[in-house]
N, C-alpha and C positions, 0 to 999 in steps of 0.2 A: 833455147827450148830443151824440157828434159823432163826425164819420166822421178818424178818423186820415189814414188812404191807401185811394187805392182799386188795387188790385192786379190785376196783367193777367199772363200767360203765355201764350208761343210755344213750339209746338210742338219736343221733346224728346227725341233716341232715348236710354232708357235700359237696363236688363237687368234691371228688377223688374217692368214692367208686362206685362199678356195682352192690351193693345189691339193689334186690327190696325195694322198697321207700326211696333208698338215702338214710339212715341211715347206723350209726356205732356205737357200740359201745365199740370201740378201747382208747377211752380218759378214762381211769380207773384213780382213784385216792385211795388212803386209803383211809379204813373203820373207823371210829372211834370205832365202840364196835366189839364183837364177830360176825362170820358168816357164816353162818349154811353151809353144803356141803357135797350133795346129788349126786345121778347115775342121769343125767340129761334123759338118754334115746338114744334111736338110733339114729345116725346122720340123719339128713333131717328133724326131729322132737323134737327129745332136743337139747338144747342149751348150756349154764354154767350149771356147776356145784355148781354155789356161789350163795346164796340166794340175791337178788339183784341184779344180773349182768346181762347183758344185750348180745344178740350173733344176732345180726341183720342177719346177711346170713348163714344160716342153709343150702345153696348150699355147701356151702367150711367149715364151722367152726360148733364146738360144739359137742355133742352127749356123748357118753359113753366115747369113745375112748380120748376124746379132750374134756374134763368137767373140766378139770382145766390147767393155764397156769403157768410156773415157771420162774423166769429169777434172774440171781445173781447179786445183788449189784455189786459184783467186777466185770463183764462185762459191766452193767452202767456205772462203774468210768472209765472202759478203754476207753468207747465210751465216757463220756466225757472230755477227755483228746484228743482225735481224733477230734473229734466237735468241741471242744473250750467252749464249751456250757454248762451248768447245768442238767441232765436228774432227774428227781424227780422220786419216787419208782412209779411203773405203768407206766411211760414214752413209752415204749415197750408194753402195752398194756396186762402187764402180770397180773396174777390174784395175783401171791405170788412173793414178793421180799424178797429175800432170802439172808444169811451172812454165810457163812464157808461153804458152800454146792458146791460141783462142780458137778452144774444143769447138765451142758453139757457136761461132763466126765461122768455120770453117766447109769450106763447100763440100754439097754432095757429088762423091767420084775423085776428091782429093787422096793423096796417097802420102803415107807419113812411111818411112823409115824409120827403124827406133833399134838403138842398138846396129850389130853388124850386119843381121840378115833379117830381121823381120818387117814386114812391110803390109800395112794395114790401110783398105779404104773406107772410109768413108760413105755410110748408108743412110743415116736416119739418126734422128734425135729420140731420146728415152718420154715414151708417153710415161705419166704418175700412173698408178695402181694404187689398190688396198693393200696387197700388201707393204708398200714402199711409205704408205701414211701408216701404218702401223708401227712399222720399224721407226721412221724418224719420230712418231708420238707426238706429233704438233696441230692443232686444231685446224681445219680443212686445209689442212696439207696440201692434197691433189689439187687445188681451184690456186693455192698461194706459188705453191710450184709454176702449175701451167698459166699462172699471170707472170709470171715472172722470164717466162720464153727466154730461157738459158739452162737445156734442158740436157746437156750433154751428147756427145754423139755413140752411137752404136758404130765399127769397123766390121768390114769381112777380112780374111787372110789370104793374102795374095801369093806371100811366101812366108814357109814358116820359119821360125827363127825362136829363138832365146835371148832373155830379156830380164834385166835385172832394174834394180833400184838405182839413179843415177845415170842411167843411160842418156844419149842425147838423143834427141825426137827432131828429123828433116823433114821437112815436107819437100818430094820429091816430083809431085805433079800435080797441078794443081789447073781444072778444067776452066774452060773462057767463059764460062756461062754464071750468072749469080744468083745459082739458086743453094742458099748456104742452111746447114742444120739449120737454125732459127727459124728461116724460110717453111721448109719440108715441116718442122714443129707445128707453127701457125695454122697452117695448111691441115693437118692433121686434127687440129683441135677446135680451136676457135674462128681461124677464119679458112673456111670450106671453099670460100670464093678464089683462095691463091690457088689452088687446087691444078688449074690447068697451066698455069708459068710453070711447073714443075717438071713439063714434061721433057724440056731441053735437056735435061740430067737424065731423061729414062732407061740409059743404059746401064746406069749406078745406083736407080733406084732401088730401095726397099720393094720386093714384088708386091707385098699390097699395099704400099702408099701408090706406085703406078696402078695398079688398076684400078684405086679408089681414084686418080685424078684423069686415068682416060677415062672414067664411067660419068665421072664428073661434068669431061668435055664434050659427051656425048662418040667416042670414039671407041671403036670397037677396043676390045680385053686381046690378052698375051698371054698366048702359052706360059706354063713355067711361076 
């Protein structure tokens, strides 16, 4: 298992997205050297997690929780094999393109080591947006995406570290319970009913997929 490229983007004015000032910064490409990655802070206020990267709408994207994005090579080559098309690493707007890793198989509150010191968990799987159908330019996108429930994972920073291209990726702990991105996906989108299995993970959740799934199970809400 190992980190392909780690992918950064700067800010973008394009005509598909609703963030204030019409920017995005969804068009990542590889990094060429090492790059540093940090707790970007609480959603609404931090952004990436990658030094250099860019998170134009801190309405929907970025913070603690969503400080780094992952997405597998081998769900590129599927998508482009679907597409017809070529998809480059970052194409999906992730931050790490990833080889032997299964992003999206992987449970919530797992812990990946990547490189010497950095170490990232595992929160939540990438809902589709308008902006994210605009960039890839493919006719309903968002519906062919979220049928497709391999949606990549969102990490928090547990420790921060530096991280280059070819790095190897451990998974260093991996919790007893099976509720895995796919899962937490589901649950988010199309099936509302997983909603309450989620909750065995709720110490790793994404804070509003828990409260979307205690509200769900009729259970009181959490601070935070």
């Amino acid at each position: 298992m190992r980190l392909l490229t780690v992918n950064t983007g700067r800010p973008k004015a394009v005509p598909y997205t609703d963030a204030p000032g019409g920017t995005t910064g969804i068009d990542k490409r590889p990094a060429e050297g090492p790059v540093h990655v940090t707790d970007p802070g609480p959603k609404g206020v931090g952004g990436s997690g990658l030094d250099g990267d860019s998170v134009c709408d801190l309405r929907h994207h970025g913070g603690s929780d969503q400080a780094v994005y992952a997405f597998a090579r081998e769900e590129l080559d599927a998508w482009e094999r679907e597409l017809g098309r070529p998809l480059a690493n970052g194409a999906f707007g992730e931050n790490l393109t990833t080889r032997g890793v299964d992003v999206s198989g992987a449970r919530i509150g797992e812990r990946w080591r990547i490189g010497a010191d950095l170490v990232l968990e595992v929160t939540s799987g990438r809902i589709p947006c308008r902006t994210f159908a605009g960039h890839v330019g493919e006719e309903r996108w968002v519906r062919r995406f979220t049928r497709a429930a391999a949606p990549g994972a969102y990490l928090r920073v547990i420790e921060p570290g530096t991280v280059r291209a070819g790095d190897p990726v451990a998974i260093v702990h991996r919790p007893d319970h099976d509720v895995t991105v796919r899962m937490e996906f589901l649950a988010a989108t199309t099936r509302r009913d997983l909603l309450p299995g989620l909750l065995v993970a709720a110490d790793a959740l994404h804070p509003e997929t828990l409260r979307a799934a205690l509200k769900y199970a009729g259970k009181p809400a959490v601070d935070g």
